[in-house]
C-alpha positions in Angstrom: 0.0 0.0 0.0 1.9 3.4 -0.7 1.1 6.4 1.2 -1.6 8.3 -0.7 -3.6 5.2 -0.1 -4.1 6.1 3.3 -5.8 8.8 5.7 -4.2 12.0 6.7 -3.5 10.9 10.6 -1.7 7.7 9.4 0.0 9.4 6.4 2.0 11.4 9.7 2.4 8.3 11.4 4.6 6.7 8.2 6.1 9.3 8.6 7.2 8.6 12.6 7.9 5.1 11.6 10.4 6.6 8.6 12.4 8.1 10.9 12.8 5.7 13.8 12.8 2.5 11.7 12.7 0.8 14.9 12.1 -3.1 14.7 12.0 -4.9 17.8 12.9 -8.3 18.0 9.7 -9.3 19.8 8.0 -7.9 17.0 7.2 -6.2 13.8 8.2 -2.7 12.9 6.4 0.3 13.4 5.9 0.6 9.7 4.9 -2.8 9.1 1.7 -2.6 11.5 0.8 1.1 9.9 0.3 -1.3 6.8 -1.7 -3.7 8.6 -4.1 -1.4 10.1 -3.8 1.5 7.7 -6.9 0.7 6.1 -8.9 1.5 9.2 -10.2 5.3 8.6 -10.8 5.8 12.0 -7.2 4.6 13.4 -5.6 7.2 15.3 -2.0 7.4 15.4 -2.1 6.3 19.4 -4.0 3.3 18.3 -1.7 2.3 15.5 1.3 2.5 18.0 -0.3 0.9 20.9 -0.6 -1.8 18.2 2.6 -2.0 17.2 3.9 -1.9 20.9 1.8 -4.8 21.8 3.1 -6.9 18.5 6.7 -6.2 19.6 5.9 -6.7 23.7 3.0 -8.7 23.9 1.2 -7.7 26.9 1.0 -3.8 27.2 -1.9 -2.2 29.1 -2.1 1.4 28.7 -2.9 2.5 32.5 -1.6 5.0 35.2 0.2 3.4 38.1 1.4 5.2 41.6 5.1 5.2 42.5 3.9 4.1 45.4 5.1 0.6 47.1 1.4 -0.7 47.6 0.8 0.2 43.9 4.0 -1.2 42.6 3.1 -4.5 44.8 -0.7 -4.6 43.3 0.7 -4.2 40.0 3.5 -6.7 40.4 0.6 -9.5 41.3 -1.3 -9.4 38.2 1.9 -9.3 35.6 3.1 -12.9 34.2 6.8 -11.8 32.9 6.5 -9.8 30.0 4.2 -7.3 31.2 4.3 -3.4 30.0 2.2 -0.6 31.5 2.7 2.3 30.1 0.7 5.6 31.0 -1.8 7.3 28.9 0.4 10.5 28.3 3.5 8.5 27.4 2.3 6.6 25.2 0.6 9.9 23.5 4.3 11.4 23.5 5.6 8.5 22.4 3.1 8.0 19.2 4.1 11.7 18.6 8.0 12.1 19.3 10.1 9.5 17.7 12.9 10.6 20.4 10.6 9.9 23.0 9.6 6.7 21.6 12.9 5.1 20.8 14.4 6.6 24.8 11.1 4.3 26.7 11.2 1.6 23.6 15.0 1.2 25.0 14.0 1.6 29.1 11.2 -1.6 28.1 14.4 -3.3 26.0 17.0 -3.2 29.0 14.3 -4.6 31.0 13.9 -7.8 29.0 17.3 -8.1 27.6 18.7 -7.7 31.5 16.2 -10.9 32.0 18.6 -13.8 31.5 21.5 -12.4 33.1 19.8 -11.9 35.9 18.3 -15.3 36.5 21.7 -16.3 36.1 23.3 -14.4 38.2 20.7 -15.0 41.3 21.1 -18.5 40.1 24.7 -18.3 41.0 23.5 -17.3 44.7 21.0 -19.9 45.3 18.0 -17.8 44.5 15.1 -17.6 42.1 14.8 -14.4 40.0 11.2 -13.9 38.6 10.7 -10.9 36.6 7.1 -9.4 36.1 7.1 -6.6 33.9 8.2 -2.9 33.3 6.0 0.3 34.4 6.6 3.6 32.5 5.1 6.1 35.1 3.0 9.3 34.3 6.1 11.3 35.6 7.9 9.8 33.0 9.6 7.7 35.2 10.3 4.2 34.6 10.2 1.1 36.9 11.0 -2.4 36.7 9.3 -4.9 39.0 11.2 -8.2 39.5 10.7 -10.8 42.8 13.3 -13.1 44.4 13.3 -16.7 46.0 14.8 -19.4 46.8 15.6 -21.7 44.1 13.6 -24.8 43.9 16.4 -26.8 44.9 17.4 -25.0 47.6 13.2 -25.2 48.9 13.5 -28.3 48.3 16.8 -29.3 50.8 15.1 -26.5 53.5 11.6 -28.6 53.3 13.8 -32.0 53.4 15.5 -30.5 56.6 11.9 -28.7 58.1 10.7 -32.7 57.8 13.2 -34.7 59.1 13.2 -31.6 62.1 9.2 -32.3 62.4 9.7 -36.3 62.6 12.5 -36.4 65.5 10.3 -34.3 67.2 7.5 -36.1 66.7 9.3 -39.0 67.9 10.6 -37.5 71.0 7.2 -36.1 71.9 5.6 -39.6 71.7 8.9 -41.2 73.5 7.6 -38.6 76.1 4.2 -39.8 76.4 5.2 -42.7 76.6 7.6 -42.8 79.5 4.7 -40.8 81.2 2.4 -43.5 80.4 4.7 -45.8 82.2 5.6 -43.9 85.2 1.6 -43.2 84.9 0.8 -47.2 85.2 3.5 -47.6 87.5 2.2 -45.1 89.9 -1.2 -46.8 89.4 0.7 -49.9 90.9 2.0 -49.0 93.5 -1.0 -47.2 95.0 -2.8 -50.5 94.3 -0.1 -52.4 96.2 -0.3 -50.0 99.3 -4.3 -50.0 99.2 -4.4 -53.5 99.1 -1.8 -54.2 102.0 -4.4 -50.9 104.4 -6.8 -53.2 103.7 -5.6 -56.6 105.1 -4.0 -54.5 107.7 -7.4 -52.9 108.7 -8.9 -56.7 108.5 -6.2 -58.3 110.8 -6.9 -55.3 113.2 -11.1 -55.7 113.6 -10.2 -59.6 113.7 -7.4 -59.3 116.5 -8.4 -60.4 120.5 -7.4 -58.0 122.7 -6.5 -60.2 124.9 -5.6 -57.6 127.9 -9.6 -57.4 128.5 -10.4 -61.2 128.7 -10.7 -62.4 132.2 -10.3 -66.1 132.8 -12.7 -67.0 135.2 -12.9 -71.3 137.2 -14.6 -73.1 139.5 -12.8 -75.2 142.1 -14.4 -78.6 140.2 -12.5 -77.6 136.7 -9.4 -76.5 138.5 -9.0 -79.8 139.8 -9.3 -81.3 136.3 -7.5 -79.4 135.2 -4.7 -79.9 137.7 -5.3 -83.4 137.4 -5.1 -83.2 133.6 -1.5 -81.3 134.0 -0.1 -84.0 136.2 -1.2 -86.6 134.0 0.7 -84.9 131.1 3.8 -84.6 133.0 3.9 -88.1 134.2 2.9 -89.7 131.0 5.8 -87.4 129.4 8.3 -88.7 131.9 7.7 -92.4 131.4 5.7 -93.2 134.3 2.7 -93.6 133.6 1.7 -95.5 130.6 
């Protein structure tokens, strides 16, 4: 399609896209998606970039967002990687100033070029990097959000440790219980034991004579026998009686 083929707005925006030429390596030129969407009447130059950002980004949202931590954090939560926010009046000067353009269009390249060294370099400490995506501020500002972890492996060897940490004390608490439950029974014994031996003793002692109150009483007829009776024991005992 040449340029007369095409509305006044977009005929401006070729031009933009002549000058920077940029092509990113995430996605087509600038020029290339004037073409695709050129024959759109109603395309503003603002839509036909936002286009071309998401073809060379994927995932751009057009939206204001604070400087703020709790902002940055909200944001940071709903990105995936390869995320690019950029606000409204940015992107207008960005559509409009090819300088402008190609300065954030660098910002959002450092951010995902920086990428793999990063994850190698956390790597090298033990630690996860996860990036989540780039912000371009209404100040102009620009802010890449990123979070850190442990690496699997190294989650992995602290759970393993957390576990085997959780079973020995595990055991030792039921080794307690245990010897508790022992002393427990062995108390139970012994208490038994005593019990029982009060209670024979308290029997033996409503059974016992006391015999310092039993009076031995005789009448002169069985003290006789009686007499008699020893004698005859004695004699018989000494061989004299038979």
């Amino acid at each position: 399609m040449s340029i007369l083929g095409v509305n006044g707005v977009l005929a401006g925006a070729y031009q933009y896209a002549n000058k920077t030429q940029k092509t990113g390596a995430r996605g087509t030129s600038f020029t290339e998606q004037l073409q695709k969407t050129g024959e759109a009447a109603d395309t503003s130059k603002v839509d036909a970039y936002t286009e071309y950002l998401r073809s060379k980004y994927g995932n751009v949202r057009i939206q204001s967002i604070g400087k703020d931590q709790q902002s940055l954090d909200r944001a940071g939560k709903s990105m995936s990687g390869s995320d690019v926010v950029i606000a409204p009046n940015i992107l207008e000067q960005m559509a409009n100033d090819p300088e402008k353009a190609a300065y954030y269009e660098g910002k959002i390249d450092d951010f995902f070029n920086a990428t793999p060294r990063l994850k190698a370099s956390f790597a090298a400490q033990g630690l996860d990097y996860q990036p989540c995506g780039v912000v371009v501020h209404e100040d102009g500002s620009v802010t890449y959000i990123g979070g850190c972890g442990d690496s699997p492996e190294c989650v992995a060897e602290v759970n393993a440790i957390n576990k085997a940490k959780r079973e020995k004390e595990a055991a030792q608490r039921k080794a307690s219980i245990e010897r508790s439950q022992e002393a427990a029974e062995e108390r139970k014994q012994q208490m038994e034991i005593a019990y029982r031996k009060q209670t024979m003793a308290e029997a033996l002692a409503n059974h016992a004579i006391d015999t310092s109150r039993v009076t031995y009483t005789s009448s002169p007829e069985t003290m006789g026998s009686a007499i008699a009776a020893y004698e005859k024991n004695i004699m018989e005992a000494a061989g004299i009686l038979k």
